[in-house]
C-alpha positions in Angstrom: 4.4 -11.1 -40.4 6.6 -9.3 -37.7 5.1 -5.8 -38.5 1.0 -7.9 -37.8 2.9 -9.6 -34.6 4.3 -6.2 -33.3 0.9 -4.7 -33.9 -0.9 -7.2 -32.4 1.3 -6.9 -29.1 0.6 -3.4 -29.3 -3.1 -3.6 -28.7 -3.0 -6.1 -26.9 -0.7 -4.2 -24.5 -3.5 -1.2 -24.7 -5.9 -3.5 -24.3 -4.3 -4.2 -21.2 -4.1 -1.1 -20.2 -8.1 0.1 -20.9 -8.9 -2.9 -18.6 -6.3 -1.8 -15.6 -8.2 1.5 -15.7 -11.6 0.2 -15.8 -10.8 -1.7 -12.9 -9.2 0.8 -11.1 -12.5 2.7 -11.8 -14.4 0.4 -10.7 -12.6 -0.6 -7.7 -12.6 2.9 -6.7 -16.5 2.9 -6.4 -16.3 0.1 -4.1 -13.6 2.0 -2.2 -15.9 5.0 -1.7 -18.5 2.6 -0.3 -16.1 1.5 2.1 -15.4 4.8 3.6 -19.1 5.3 3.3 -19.8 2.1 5.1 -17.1 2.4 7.8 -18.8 6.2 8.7 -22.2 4.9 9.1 -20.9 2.3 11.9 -18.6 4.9 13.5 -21.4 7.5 13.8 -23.6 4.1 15.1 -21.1 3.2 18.0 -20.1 4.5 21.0 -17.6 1.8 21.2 -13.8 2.8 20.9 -12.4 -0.4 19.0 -15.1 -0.6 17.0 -15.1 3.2 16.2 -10.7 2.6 15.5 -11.1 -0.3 13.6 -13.5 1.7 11.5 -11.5 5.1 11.3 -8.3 2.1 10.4 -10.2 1.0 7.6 -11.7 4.1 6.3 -8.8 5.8 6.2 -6.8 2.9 4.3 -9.5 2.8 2.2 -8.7 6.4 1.1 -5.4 5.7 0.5 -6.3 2.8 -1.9 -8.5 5.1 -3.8 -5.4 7.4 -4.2 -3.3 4.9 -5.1 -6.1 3.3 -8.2 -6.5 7.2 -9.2 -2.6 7.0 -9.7 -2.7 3.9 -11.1 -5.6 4.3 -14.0 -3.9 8.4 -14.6 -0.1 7.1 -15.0 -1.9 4.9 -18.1 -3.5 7.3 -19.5 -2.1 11.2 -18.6 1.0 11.9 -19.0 4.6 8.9 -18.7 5.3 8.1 -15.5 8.9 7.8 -14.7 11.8 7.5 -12.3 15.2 8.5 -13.0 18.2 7.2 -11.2 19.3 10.2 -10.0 15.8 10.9 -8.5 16.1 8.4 -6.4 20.1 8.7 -5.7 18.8 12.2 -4.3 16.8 10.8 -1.6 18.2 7.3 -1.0 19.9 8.1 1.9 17.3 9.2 3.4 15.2 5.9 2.6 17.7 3.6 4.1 17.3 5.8 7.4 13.9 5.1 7.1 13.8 1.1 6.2 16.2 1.3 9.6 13.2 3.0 11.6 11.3 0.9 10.0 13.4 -2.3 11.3 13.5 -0.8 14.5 9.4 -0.7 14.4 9.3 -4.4 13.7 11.4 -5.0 16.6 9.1 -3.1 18.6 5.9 -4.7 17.9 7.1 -8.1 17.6 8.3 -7.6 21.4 4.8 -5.7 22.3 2.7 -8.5 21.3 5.1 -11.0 23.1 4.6 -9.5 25.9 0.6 -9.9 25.7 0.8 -13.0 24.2 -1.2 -15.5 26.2 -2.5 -12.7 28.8 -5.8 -13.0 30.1 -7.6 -10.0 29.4 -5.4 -8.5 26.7 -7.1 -9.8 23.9 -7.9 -6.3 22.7 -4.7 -5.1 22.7 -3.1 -8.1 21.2 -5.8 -7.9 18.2 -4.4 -4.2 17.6 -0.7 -5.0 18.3 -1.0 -8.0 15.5 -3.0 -4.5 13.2 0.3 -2.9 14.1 3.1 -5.8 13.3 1.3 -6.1 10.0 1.1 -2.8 8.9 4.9 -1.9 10.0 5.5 -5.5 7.7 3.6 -4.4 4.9 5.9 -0.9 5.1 9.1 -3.0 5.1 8.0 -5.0 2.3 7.3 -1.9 0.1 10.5 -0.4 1.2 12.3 -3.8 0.6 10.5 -3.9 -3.2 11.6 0.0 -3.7 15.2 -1.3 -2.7 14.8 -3.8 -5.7 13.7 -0.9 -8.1 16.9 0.9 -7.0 18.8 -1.7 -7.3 17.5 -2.8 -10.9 18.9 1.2 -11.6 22.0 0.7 -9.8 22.7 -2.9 -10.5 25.8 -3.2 -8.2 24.9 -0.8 -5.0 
C-alpha cells in the first residue's frame, strides 16, 4: 500500500505540475494580448496619462510573461535551485537594496501626502498611489526573499 500511495502522490504531484504549465501557457496568450491591446490605445491617443498608463501596463505585462515562461520552463527544463552560498554571495548587497527600497516608501508615502486633498492634483495623486504600490509590492518581494534566506540560514 505505501509503494500505490507514494505513486499516486507522485502523479498527482506531475499532474500538478502539467496544469501550472498549461496555465502559464495560457496566461501567457492573454499576456501578449495585453501588450497588444495597450499599443493599439497608445498609438490611438495623444493623451500623456493615458499613453503612461498604457506603456505601465504594457510593459508589466511583459514582465509577467517572463516570469510564466520561467515558471512553466523551471517544471519542465532543467532543476531550478538556490544554494545558500548563492545567496550569501549577494546578500549584502540585497539588504542595501530593501534599505533603498525603505527609503522609497518613505518617499512616496510623503509625496502623496502632500497632494492629498489638493484641488487639481488628482492626476498626480492617481500616479503617486501607481508609485506607493509598486515600491510596496518591491518590499514585499524583498521581504518574502528575506524569508527564503532565512529558511537557508535559520538563525541570521
Amino acid at each position: 500500500m505505501g509503494k500505490t500511495l507514494a505513486k499516486s502522490k507522485a502523479t498527482s504531484k506531475r499532474e500538478v505540475q502539467r496544469g501550472l504549465v498549461a496555465n502559464m501557457q495560457t496566461w501567457q496568450k492573454v499576456e501578449n494580448a495585453s501588450v497588444a491591446s495597450t499599443g493599439r490605445v497608445i498609438e490611438k491617443t495623444e493623451n500623456p496619462i493615458v499613453r503612461l498608463t498604457m506603456e505601465i501596463i504594457q510593459r508589466d505585462s511583459q514582465m509577467h510573461y517572463r516570469v510564466q515562461e520561467w515558471i512553466a520552463e523551471s517544471l519542465t527544463g532543467r532543476a531550478v535551485s538556490l544554494t545558500p552560498d548563492e545567496l550569501g554571495e549577494v546578500w549584502k548587497m540585497i539588504e542595501d537594496h530593501i534599505n533603498l527600497e525603505k527609503q522609497t516608501l518613505e518617499l512616496a508615502h510623503e509625496a502623496l501626502g502632500s497632494v492629498k486633498g489638493s484641488k487639481g492634483m488628482l492626476v498626480q495623486a492617481y500616479l503617486l498611489e501607481y508609485l506607493l504600490e509598486d515600491e510596496q509590492k518591491h518590499n514585499q518581494m524583498l521581504a518574502r526573499l528575506k524569508n527564503i534566506q532565512r529558511g537557508m540560514y535559520p538563525y541570521a
